[in-house]
C-alpha positions, 0 to 999 in steps of 0.5 A: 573528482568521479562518482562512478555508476555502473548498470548491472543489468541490460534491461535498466537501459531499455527502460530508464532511458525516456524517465530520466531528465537531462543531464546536469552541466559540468561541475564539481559533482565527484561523479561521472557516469557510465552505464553499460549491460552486463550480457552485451557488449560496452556500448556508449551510452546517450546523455538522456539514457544515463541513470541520472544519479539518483533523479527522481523518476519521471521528472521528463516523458509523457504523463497522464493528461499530457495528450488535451486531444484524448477524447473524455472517458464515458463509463456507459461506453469505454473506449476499445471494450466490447460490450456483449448484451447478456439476456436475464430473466430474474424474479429475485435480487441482491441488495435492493434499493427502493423507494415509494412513489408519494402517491402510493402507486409505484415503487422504484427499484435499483436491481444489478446497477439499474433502476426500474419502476412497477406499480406497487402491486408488482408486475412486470418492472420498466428499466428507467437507468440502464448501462454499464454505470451503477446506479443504485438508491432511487428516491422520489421527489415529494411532487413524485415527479422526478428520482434522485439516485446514486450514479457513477456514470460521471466517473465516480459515484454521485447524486444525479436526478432524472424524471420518473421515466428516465428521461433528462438525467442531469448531475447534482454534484461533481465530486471526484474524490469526497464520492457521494451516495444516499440521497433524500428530498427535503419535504418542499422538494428544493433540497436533497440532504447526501452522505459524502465518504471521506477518507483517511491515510488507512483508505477507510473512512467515515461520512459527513451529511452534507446539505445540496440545491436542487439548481446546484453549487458545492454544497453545506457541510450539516454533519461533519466529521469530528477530526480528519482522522476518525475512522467510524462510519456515519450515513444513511441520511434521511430528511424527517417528515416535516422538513425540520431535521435529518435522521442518520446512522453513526457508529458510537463506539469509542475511538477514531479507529475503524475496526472489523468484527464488532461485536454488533449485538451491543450498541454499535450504531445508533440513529441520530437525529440533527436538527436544521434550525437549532444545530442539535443533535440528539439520539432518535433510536439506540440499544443492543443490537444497534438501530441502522437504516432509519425510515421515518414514516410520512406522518412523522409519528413512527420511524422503522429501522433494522436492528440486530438479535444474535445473528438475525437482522430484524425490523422494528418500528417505534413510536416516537411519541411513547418510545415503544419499540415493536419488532414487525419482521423477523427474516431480514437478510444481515445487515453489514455492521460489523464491517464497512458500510460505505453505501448504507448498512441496509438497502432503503426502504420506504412507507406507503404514504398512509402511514400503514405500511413498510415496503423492503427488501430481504431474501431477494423478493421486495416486500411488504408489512404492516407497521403492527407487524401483520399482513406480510406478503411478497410484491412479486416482479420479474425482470426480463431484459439484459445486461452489457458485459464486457468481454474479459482480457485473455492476455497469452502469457508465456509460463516458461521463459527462454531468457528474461531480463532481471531487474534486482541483481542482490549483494553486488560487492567490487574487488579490491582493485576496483576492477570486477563486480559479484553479485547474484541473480536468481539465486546465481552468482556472476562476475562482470567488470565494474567498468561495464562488460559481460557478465560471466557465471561465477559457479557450475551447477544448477542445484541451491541457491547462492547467496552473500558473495564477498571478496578476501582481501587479495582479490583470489577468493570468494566467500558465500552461502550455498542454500538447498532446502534440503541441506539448509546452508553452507560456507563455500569458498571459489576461487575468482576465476570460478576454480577450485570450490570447496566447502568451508562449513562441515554441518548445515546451518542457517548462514549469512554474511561472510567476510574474510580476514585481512589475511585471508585465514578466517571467515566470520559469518552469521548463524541464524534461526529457521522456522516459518519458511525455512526448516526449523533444523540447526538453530540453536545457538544463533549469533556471530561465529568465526571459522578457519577458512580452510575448514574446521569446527565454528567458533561462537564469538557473540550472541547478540551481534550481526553483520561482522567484519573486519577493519585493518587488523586480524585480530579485531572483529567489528560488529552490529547490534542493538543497546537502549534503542540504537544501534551500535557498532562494536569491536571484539577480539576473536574470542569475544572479548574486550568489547569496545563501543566505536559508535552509536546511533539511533536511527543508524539501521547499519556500518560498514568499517573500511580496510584501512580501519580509518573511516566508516560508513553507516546507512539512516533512513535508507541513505548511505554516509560515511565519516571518520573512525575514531581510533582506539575505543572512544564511543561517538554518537552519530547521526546523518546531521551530527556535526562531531565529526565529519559526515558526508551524505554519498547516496541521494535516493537510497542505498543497498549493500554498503562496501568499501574497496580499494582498500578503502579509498572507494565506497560502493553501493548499489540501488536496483541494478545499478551499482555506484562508486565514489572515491574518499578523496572526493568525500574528505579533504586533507584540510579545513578549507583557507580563508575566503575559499568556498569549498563545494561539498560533495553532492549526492 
């Protein structure tokens, strides 16, 4: 038995040849194998270089974490980047986090991924985290003697903890995939409570508030996620002031499945508040315009929070004794509820440990107001350092290509006799032999595309479609050797698939709809036509068909559709007429009947299968495991432009640029096997 594989293109041999394992002992596989370019010479090919008949790619060669002597990536100090000092002189920032000493007498800041401190009066700020990494979300410990904050210099974001100097920087968690942000202390300074971001199969996600040592460990889940697949956010943890409870943000609109632009003058976010020793959670601030960012006083009395009116993010303060909600600010920058706020929905703010007032950030200044909402004023800095920018790559890339190497030849079909394969590239088509060779410019000319080559039954012609935006499509018909190219069709159209008749007199083809990209000309009446193949007017044989063929005879033409959620493959005659139903299925996406009319084969799940054809109208239902009839699995690992040749006793197909065969006498035997015989099956 053979299994023929055929590269079409040089550059499958360059570049395959190092992912591809060894080559399988001999056996009953019905393959062999050969690769050979279709611009060069055939050459012999090396076990290790073949295509490996559908082997998985990258089951041999160097993989990520193969070399142990790579030294660990520093994000402050990437290896090979070099880092330019850029000097900045700001008095204003995005997006700022801050904090206040719990002596009253400093903020810290986190300005372009660094974090400073200044006295809170303002002033001129000292740099206390600095470098390439980003680090953001400064909160002091309760003695005021040490900042926990969110950095990314481990290699993604985690909580880190260092003195209030910047000095002996230590890593609080080690998460490389659930990433952690928004830290806070608990009041006796021996915890701190992190938002961790989980993920789903849609890449957004939700956070759960989950519970950290200050010596250490994984951590304790405290707010989890309802299910793996919910979607809305959940952050900005916060501890209450006496250590009792944690206060967060939670999107309580229904349903698991994040969506964007909500309408966030509803109640879209609510805080919440869990409670340490009892496990409740109960609802601390809610109503239009939702309530993010909560900011508990130290007193525990009041809690700040930001909520929205109509487009404008305002601050409010309520008291958690009476339940009366005052606004106290009105110029907030916009927070980010209608969107995906990994990070926190605002930036962190902070009291003053008096209870009097709220340190914050909005239109780039920090800032501060009383809890009654007088006293306003802007607590001035200036920031007068630099920052390290890598240099950007400026790789040359030629625009205008000589030559290139394609690596997706289209519609490869084989002769009748085996010998010569068409396909196209960059919108040409080319001849080369099946067996390996040179590959050879079918068609002159360097105007329109051509597209959906196919053979006549005598191996002479060639049927396709000629494209130009202008003209839109044509039947043309070129001899094999490239001679004697004629036009087919006389009016444009939107075409696709031709075939020949046995006898090479007629042409059956696609009509289809333009529209969108195409111009929208010459779409009525879209189906399935048939023309005399030395020219004429087309004949409408269906309107809901596709893909039509021919089996053994003239005067049958086979078709694919769509019935009651399967596909189907149908018969009719020239007209249209006397539909028969051959087979059915419902995860089947296509067939192809071979020459002879005895056998079919079908593609499911982007595989290739064949079986036979029952005779006469008798409909089957089929599928890649249905055990009626005999149904061989011929591709492995996918498979494009199913045809058969030889008259049928070869089916072809292709995946990328490489072209396979199998012979029908190694998918179908002539009889069940003997008593006691143990007959391999055919291998993809």
């Amino acid at each position: 038995m053979q299994r023929t594989i055929t590269s079409l293109l040089a550059v499958l041999l360059s570049t395959t040849a190092a992912a591809q394992v060894s080559a399988p002992p001999p056996g009953p596989d019905p393959v062999e194998e050969s690769e050979t370019t279709e611009d060069r010479n055939t050459r012999d090919v090396a076990a290790s270089e073949t295509a490996g008949a559908q082997s998985p790619s990258g089951a041999a060669g160097t993989t990520l974490g193969d070399n142990e002597s790579e030294p660990e990536w520093d994000v402050n100090n990437p290896p090979g980047a070099m880092i330019q000092q850029v000097p900045i002189r700001v008095d204003e920032g995005t997006w700022m986090d801050l904090d206040v000493s719990p002596d009253g007498s400093t903020i810290a800041f986190a300005l372009l991924g660094d974090i400073y401190t200044m006295p809170i009066a303002g002033g001129t700020p000292t740099r206390i985290a600095e470098g390439l990494a980003w680090e953001v979300q400064p909160r002091f410990s309760p003695d005021g003697t040490r900042i926990a904050f969110t950095s990314d210099r481990g290699g993604g974001d985690n909580i880190w903890l260092m003195n209030t100097d910047g000095s002996d920087m230590r890593a609080l968690t080690d998460e490389d995939f659930r990433l952690l942000n928004q830290p806070t202390w608990s009041p006796d300074g021996q915890f701190i409570a992190a938002k961790k971001h989980f993920t789903t199969g849609r890449s957004l996600g939700t956070g759960e508030v989950w519970l950290y040592h200050v010596s250490g460990g994984s951590g304790v889940a405290l707010v989890e996620r309802p299910n793996e697949d919910h979607q809305k956010e959940l952050g900005e943890p916060i501890y209450a002031p006496d250590g009792s409870g944690i206060y967060y943000t939670r999107n309580i609109t229904p349903g698991a499945i994040f969506e964007y632009a909500q309408d966030s003058n509803q109640d879209l976010f609510n805080i919440e508040r869990y409670d340490l020793e009892t496990d409740e959670v109960t609802t601390a601030v809610s109503g239009y315009g939702g309530a993010v960012r909560p900011t508990p006083s130290p007193d525990g009395r009041m809690i700040a929070f930001v909520r929205r009116e109509a487009a404008q993010s305002r601050l409010f303060v309520k008291d958690l004794a009476t339940g009366e909600e005052r606004k106290i600010y009105d110029d907030l920058d916009k927070d980010v509820q209608e969107t995906w706020a990994v990070t926190g929905v605002y930036p962190n703010m902070a009291w003053t440990p008096d209870n009097r007032s709220i340190v914050f950030w909005a239109g780039g200044k920090i800032r501060r107001v009383d809890a009654d909402g007088s006293n306003a004023a802007v607590i001035p800095f200036v920031v007068d350092d630099t920052r390290g920018i890598a240099s950007a790559p400026h790789p040359v890339i030629a625009v205008d290509e000589a030559q290139v190497e394609v690596t997706m030849p289209r519609f490869a079909e084989v002769s009748p006799d085996g010998r010569t394969v068409v396909f196209e590239s960059l919108g040409k088509l080319y001849t080369m032999p099946a067996s390996g060779g040179a590959m050879r410019r079918l068609t002159r000319g360097d105007d329109g595309m051509e597209l959906f080559p196919s053979w006549s039954r005598d191996g002479s012609r060639i049927v396709y479609v000629r494209w130009t935006d202008a003209g839109l499509g044509e039947l043309r018909i070129i001899g094999a050797d490239g001679r004697n190219a004629a036009a087919v069709t006389s009016q444009p159209g939107h075409f696709a698939r031709p075939r020949f008749s046995p006898d090479g007199e007629t042409i059956v083809f696609e009509k289809g709809e333009g529209g969108d990209l195409t111009a929208p000309k010459y779409s009525e009446n879209p189906g399935v036509y048939r023309i005399n193949a030395a020219g004429g007017e087309p004949v409408l044989v269906n309107r809901d068909m596709e893909r039509p063929h021919f089996g053994a005879a003239d005067d049958r033409i086979f078709m694919s559709g769509s019935r009651d959620g399967s596909k189907i493959l149908v018969s009719t005659d020239l007209g249209g007429h006397d539909e028969r139903v051959h087979a059915t299925g419902e995860l089947v996406t296509g067939f192809m009947v071979s020459p002879s009319g005895r056998f079919v084969a079908f593609t499911e799940n982007y595989d290739a299968y064949a079986m036979p054809l029952m005779p006469g109208g008798q409909a089957i239902t089929i599928s890649a495991d249905a055990k009626s009839l005999p149904i061989v699995e011929v591709s492995g690992s996918g498979a494009d432009y199913v045809h058969w040749a030889s008259g049928g006793e070869q089916l072809n197909w292709s995946v990328g640029p490489t072209l396979y065969s199998a012979p029908l006498n190694a998918l179908f035997a002539s009889a069940p096997p003997a008593d006691g015989e143990d007959r391999t099956a055919f291998e993809p």
